[in-house]
C-alpha positions in Angstrom: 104.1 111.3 118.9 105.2 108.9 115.6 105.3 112.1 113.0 106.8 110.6 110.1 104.7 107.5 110.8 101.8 110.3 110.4 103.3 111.8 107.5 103.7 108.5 105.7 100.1 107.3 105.9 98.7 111.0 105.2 100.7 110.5 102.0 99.9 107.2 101.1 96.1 108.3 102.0 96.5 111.1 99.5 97.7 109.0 96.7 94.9 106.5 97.0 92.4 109.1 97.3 94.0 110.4 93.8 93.9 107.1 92.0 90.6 106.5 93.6 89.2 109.9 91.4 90.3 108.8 88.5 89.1 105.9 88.4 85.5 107.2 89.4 82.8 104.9 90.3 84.7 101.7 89.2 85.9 101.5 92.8 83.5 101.8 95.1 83.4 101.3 99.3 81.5 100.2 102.2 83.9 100.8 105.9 82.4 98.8 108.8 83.1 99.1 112.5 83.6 95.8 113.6 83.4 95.3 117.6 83.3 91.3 117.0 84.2 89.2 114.9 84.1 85.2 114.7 86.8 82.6 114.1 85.2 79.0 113.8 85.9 75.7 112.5 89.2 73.7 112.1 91.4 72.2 114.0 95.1 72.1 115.2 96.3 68.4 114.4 100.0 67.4 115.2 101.0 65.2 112.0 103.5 62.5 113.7 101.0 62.0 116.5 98.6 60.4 114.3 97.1 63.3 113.8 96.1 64.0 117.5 94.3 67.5 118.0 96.3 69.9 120.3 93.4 72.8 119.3 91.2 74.7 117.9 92.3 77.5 115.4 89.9 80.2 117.7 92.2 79.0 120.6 95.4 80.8 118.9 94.0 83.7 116.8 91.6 86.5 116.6 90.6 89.2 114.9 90.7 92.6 116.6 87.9 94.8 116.8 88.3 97.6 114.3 86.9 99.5 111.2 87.6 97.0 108.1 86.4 98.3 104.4 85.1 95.9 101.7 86.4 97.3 98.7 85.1 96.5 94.9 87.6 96.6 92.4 86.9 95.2 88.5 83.7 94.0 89.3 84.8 92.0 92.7 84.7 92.9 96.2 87.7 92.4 98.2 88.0 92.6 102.4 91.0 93.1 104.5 91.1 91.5 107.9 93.9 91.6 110.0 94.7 88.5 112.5 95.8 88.7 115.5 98.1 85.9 117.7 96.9 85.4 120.8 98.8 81.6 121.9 101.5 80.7 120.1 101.9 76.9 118.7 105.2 75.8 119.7 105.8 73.8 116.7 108.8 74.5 113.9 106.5 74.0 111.3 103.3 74.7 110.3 100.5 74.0 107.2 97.4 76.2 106.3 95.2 74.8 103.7 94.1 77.7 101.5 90.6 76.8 101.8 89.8 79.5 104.3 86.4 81.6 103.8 85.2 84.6 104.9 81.3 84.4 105.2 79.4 88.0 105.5 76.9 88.7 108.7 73.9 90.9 108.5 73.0 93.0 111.6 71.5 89.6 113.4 74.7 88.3 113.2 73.4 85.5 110.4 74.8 84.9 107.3 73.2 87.6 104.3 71.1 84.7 102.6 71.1 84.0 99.2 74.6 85.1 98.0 75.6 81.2 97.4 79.2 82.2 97.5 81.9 83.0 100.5 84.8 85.3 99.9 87.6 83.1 99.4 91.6 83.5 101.4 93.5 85.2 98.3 96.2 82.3 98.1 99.3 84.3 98.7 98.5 85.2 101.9 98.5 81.5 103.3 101.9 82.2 103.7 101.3 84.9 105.8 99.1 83.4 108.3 101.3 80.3 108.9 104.4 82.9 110.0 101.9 84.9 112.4 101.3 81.0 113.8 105.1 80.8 114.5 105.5 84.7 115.7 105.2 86.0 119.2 101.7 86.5 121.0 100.4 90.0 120.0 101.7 90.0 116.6 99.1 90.3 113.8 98.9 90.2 110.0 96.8 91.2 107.5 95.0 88.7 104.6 92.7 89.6 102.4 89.6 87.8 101.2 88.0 88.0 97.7 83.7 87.6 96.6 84.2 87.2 92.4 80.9 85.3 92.0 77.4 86.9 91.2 76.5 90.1 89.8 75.9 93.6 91.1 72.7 93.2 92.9 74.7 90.5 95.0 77.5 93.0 95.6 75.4 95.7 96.3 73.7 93.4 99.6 76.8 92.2 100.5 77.9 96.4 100.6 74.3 97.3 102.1 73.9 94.7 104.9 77.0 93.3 105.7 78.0 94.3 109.4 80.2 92.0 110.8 82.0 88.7 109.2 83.2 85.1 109.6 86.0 83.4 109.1 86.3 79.7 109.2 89.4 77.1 108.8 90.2 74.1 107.4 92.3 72.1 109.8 95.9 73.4 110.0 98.9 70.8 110.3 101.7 71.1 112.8 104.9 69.7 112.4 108.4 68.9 114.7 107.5 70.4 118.2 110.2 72.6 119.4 112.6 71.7 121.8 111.5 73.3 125.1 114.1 72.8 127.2 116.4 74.0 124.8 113.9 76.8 124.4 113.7 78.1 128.4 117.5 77.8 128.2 117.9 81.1 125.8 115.0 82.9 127.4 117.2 84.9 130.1 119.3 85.9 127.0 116.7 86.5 124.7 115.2 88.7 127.2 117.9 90.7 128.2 118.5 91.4 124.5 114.8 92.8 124.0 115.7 95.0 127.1 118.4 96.4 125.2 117.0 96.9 122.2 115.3 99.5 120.9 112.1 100.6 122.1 110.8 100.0 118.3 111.5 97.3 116.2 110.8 98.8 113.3 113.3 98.3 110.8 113.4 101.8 108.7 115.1 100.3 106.3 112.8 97.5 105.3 110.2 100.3 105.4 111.9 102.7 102.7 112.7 100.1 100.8 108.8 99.4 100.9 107.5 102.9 100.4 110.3 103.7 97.9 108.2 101.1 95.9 105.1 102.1 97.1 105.8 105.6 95.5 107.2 104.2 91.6 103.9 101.5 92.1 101.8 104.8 92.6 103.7 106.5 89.5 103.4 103.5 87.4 99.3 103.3 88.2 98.8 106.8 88.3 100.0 107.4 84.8 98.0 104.3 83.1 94.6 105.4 84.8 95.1 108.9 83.6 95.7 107.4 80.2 92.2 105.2 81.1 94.2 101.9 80.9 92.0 99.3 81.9 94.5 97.5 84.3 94.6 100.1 86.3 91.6 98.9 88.5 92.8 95.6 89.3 96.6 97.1 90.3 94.4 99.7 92.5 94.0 96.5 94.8 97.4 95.7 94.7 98.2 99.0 96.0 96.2 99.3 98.9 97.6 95.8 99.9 101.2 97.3 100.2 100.0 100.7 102.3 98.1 98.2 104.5 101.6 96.3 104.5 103.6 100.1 105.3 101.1 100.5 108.2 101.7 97.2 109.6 105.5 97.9 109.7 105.0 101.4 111.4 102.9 100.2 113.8 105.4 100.0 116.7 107.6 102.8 115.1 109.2 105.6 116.5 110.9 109.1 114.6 114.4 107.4 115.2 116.3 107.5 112.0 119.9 107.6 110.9 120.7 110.6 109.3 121.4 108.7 105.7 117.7 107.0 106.4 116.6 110.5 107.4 117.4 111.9 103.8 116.5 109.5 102.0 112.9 109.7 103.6 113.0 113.2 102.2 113.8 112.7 98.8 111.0 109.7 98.9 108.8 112.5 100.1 109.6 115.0 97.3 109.3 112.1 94.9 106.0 111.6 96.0 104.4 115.0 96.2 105.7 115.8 92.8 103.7 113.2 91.2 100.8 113.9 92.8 98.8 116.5 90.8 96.3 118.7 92.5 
């Protein structure tokens, strides 16, 4: 059992729960329990082949079944999805074009009519999607999609009846294939370093460094809601995006520290709790 993994989120769950009460019904939630969800449109075209097709974009990713929570924040609602590789493209490079959408589905499974708007790929995250393309097969990501059109009664239907989602592609653009050859030659190696390695990958230090911000972000935000700052709501998105990003590094983790790592994770901790106030 991953305790300080569990100790981590309960915090970081505690600390958006407090933010969350100050801020009152400015932020408001709908969670959805998602057993599919669709991937359509676009295709993968190799560049210096003319462009030939070598896929589809459904043929490389998905998106796990899962609870996912459309969150509204200053007036616009925001989703989190996370993506999933499931064939990897065996190309050095890769290009997403940052018109990818995110269409809500009622409980039919059709699009909820009338909204005239998608949520849109927030455009930093293009970045993240074309590394997941290049990762290994069962590595996933998570992007998040923003709806800033219409006004609340649109928001509200899109909270009320949305139960499941789409997201569709533009074609993606794949550059200089890897060498193959070259590639099946450092297999044996590569493999016998992964059976030496640790059984988590998880680098702790990459994580503290991320929580250790996590916790000053938290401080910074809790003190200019408190003082009813009106920024404050459109950081509180900005937040939960690095606790999703702290879950996604624990999610292979194990409780194997180093003691230095080990007390610094404590003094995080203390650093934490004492800013929180009951």
């Amino acid at each position: 059992m991953n305790k300080i993994r569990n100790i981590i989120l309960a915090c970081i769950l505690v600390s958006i729960i407090s933010i969350a009460l100050i801020l009152g019904c400015s932020i408001s939630e709908q969670t959805i329990k998602i057993d599919k969800a669709q991937i359509s449109g676009g295709q993968v075209k190799h560049v210096e082949e003319d462009y030939q097709v070598v896929g589809q974009i459904y043929d490389y990713l998905k998106i796990p079944p899962g609870k996912y929570t459309i969150t509204t924040v200053d007036e616009k609602l925001q989703i989190s999805v996370r993506l999933e590789l499931t064939e990897k493209l065996n190309y050095e490079s890769i290009s997403v074009y940052s018109n990818v959408i995110l269409t809500p589905l009622n409980k039919t499974g059709a699009a909820i009519s009338g909204l005239g708007e998608y949520f849109i790929l927030d455009e930093k995250d293009t970045d993240k999607i074309e590394e997941l393309f290049i990762g290994k097969v069962g590595y996933s990501t998570v992007v998040n999609f923003v709806w800033k059109e219409g006004g609340k009664d649109k928001r509200s239907r899109i909270l009320k009846d949305t139960r499941s989602f789409e997201i569709r592609f533009d074609d993606v653009y794949v550059y200089d294939p890897i060498d193959q050859k070259a590639l099946n030659l450092g297999n044996s190696s590569a493999e016998a370093n992964e059976s030496v390695a640790n059984s988590s990958d998880v680098d702790w230090d990459s994580v503290l460094d991320s929580y250790e911000k996590y916790i000053d972000d938290y401080i910074s935000l809790y003190k200019k809601a408190k003082n009813g700052d009106a920024t404050a709501l459109s950081k509180y998105a900005s937040m939960l995006d690095n606790a999703q990003e702290i879950d996604d590094k624990l999610e292979d983790s194990n409780d194997e520290l180093t003691p230095a790592q080990a007390s610094r994770f404590i003094k995080l901790q203390t650093k934490l709790l004492q800013s929180i106030e009951p």
